[in-house]
C-alpha positions as CSV (number, residue, x, y, z in Angstrom):
1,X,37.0,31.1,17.8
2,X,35.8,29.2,14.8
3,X,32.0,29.1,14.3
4,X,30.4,25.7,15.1
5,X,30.0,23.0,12.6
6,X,26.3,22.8,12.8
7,X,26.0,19.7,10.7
8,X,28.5,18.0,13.3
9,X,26.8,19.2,16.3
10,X,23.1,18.0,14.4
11,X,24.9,14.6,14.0
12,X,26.4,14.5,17.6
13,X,22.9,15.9,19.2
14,X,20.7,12.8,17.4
15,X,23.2,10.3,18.2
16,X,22.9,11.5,21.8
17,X,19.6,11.6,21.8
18,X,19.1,8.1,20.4
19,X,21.4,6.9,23.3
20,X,19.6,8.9,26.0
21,X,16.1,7.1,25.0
22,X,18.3,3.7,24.9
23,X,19.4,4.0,28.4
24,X,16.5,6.0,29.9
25,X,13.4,3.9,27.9
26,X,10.4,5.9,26.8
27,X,9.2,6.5,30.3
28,X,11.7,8.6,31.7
29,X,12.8,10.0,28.0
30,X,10.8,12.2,25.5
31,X,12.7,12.8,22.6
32,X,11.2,15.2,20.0
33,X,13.8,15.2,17.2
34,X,12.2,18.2,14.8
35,X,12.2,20.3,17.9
36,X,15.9,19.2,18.9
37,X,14.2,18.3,22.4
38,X,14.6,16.2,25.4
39,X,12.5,15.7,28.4
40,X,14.6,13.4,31.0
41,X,13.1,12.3,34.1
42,X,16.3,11.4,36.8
43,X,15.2,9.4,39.6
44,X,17.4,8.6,43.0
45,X,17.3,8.5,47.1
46,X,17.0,12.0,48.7
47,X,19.9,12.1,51.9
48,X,16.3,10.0,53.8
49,X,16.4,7.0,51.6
50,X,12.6,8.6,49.9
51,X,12.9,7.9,45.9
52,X,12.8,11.6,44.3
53,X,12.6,12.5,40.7
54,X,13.3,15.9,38.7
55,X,12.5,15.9,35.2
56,X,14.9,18.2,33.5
57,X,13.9,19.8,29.7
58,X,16.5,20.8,27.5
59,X,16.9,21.9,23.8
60,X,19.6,21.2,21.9
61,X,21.2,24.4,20.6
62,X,22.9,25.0,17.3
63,X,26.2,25.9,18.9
64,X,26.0,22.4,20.7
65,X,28.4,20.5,21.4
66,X,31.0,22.1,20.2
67,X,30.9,25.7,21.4
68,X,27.8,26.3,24.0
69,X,25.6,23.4,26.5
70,X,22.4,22.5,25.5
71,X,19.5,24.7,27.0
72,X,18.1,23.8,30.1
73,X,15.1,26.0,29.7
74,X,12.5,24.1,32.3
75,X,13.1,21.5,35.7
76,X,10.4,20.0,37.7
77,X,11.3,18.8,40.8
78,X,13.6,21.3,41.9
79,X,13.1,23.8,44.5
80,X,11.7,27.4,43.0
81,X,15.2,28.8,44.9
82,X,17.4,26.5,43.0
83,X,16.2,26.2,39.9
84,X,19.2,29.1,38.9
85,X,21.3,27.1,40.5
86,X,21.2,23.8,39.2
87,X,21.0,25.8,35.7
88,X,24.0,27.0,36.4
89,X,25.6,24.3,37.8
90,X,25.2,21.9,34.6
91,X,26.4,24.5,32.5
92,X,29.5,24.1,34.6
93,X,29.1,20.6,34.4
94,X,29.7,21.0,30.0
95,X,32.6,23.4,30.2
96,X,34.3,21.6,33.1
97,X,35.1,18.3,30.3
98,X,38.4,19.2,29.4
99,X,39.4,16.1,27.9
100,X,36.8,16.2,24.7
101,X,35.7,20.3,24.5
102,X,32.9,18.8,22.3
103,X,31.7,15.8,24.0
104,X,28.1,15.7,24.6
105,X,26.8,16.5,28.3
106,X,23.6,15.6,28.7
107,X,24.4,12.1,30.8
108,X,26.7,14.1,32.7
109,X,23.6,16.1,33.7
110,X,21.8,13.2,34.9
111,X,24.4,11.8,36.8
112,X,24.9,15.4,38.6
113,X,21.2,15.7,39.3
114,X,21.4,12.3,41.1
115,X,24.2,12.2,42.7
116,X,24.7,16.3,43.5
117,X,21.1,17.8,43.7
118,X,18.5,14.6,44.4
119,X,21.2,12.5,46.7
120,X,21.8,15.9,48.9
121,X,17.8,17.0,49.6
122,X,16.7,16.3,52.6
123,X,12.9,14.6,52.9
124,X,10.4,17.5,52.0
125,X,12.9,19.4,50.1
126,X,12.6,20.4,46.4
127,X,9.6,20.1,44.2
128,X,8.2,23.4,45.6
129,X,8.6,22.7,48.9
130,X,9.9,26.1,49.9
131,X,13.3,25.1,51.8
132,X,15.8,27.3,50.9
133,X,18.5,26.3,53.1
134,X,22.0,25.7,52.2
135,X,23.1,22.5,50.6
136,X,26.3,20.4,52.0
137,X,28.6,19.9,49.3
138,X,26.6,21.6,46.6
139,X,29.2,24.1,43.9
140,X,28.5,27.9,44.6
141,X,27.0,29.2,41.7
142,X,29.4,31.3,39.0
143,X,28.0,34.6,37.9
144,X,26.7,33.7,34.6
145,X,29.0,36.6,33.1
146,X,32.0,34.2,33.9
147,X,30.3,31.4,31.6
148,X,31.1,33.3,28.0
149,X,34.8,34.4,29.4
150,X,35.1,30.5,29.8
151,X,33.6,29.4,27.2
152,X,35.2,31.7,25.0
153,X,38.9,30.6,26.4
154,X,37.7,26.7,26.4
155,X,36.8,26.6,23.0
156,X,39.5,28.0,21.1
């Protein structure tokens, strides 16, 4: 595999960024540019109809977005039992875009919380709640050794 255009990815990254605090406004997006950093706070109805929010920090990698996702290195809002999992699934969420390998993700990620993790919680779920049930309709989680086989064949 070729090694990533960093000055592409840097270019791609702020671009992204400068959207994300357009949609999102200041409120719910922290953008720290030197530290290639986002804070995103995704808001939607839990399965009761009770407005939930999990604020999801990620830093924008060297390698992104052309060969790895950005790193989700901290989520609020999420369950202490599926904090791995939702790690892992919006890392599946970046190498599952087949139609641009070097699109940006980090809407993607948004929409997934909302509509896969918030929209499928149950009231009192999440947040540190302690429920570690199963959740309908939520992916199984890959082993993470499977992510550099993929992204390995992905991105060549």
């Amino acid at each position: 595999a070729e090694p990533p255009d960093v000055e592409a990815n840097v270019q791609a990254q702020d671009e992204e960024m400068m959207v994300l605090g357009s949609i999102f406004g200041d409120q719910d997006c922290e953008v720290e540019p030197e530290a290639r950093a986002v804070r995103l706070a995704v808001h939607g109805p839990d399965q009761s109809g009770a407005d939930r929010t999990v604020t999801v920090h990620i830093r924008m990698v060297p390698a992104y977005p052309s060969h790895t996702p950005p790193d989700c290195y901290r989520l609020e809002g999420v369950d202490a039992s599926d904090v791995a999992h939702v790690q892992d699934a919006l890392r599946l969420v970046y190498f599952e875009n087949e139609l641009d390998p070097n699109a940006v993700c980090v809407m993607q990620w948004a929409d997934w919380i909302r509509d896969e993790y918030i929209a499928k919680q149950m009231r009192g779920e999440g947040g540190g709640a302690g429920n570690a049930g199963a959740r309908p309709g939520v992916h199984a989680k890959a082993p993470r050794e499977d992510w550099m086989d993929f992204s390995m064949a992905k991105r060549k």
